[in-house]
C-alpha positions as CSV (number, residue, x, y, z in Angstrom):
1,X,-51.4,179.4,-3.3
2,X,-48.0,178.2,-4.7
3,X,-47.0,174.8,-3.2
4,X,-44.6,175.5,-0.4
5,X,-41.2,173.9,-1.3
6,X,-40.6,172.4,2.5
7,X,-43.8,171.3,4.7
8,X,-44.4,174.2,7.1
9,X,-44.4,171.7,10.4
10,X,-41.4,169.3,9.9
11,X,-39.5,170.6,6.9
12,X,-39.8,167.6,4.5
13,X,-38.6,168.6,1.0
14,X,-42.0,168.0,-0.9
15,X,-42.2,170.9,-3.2
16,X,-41.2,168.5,-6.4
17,X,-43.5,166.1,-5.8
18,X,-46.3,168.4,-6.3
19,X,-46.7,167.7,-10.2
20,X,-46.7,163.8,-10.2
21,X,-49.8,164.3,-7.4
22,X,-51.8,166.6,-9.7
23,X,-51.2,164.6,-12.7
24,X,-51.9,161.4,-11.0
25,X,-55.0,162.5,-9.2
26,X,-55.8,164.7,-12.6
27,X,-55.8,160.9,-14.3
28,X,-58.1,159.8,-12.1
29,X,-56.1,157.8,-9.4
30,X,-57.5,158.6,-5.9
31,X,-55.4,160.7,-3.7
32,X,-54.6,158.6,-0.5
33,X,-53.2,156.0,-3.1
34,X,-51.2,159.0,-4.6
35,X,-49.8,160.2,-1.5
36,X,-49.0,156.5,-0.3
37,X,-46.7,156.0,-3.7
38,X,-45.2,159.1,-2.8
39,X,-43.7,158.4,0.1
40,X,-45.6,161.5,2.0
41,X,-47.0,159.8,5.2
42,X,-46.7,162.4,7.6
43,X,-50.5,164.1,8.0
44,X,-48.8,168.0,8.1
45,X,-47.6,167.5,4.8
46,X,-50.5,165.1,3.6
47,X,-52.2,168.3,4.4
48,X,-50.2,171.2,2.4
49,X,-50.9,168.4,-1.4
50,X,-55.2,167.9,0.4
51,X,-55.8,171.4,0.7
52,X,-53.9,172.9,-2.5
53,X,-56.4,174.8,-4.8
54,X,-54.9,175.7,-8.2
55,X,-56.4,179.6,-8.2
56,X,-53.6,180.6,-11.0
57,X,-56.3,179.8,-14.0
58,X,-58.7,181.9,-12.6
59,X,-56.6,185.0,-11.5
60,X,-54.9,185.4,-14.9
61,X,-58.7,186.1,-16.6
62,X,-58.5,189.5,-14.4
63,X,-55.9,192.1,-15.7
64,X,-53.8,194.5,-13.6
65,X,-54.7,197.9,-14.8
């Protein structure tokens, strides 16, 4: 899934804060501490940054024929 540029509920912009989060969290900072730097404190859009999987590594092994 591509992170949605607005959050689907109340339409906060948080599209472009998508990359900071993975690279924190990727560093090793924990998540709730990420999200609280980053300003996201509604739980709709804490939701859309929880529950993103990065598939896009594992689809492009498969080719299109």
């Amino acid at each position: 899934m591509i992170i949605p540029v607005r959050c689907f509920s109340c339409g906060k912009p948080v599209g472009h804060l998508w990359e900071e989060y993975k690279k924190r969290v990727a560093d090793g900072e924990k998540p709730k501490k990420v999200l609280d730097e980053l300003g996201i404190e509604r739980y709709c859009c804490r939701a859309i940054f929880l529950g993103q999987e990065d598939y896009i590594e594992l689809i492009n092994k498969f080719k299109k024929s």
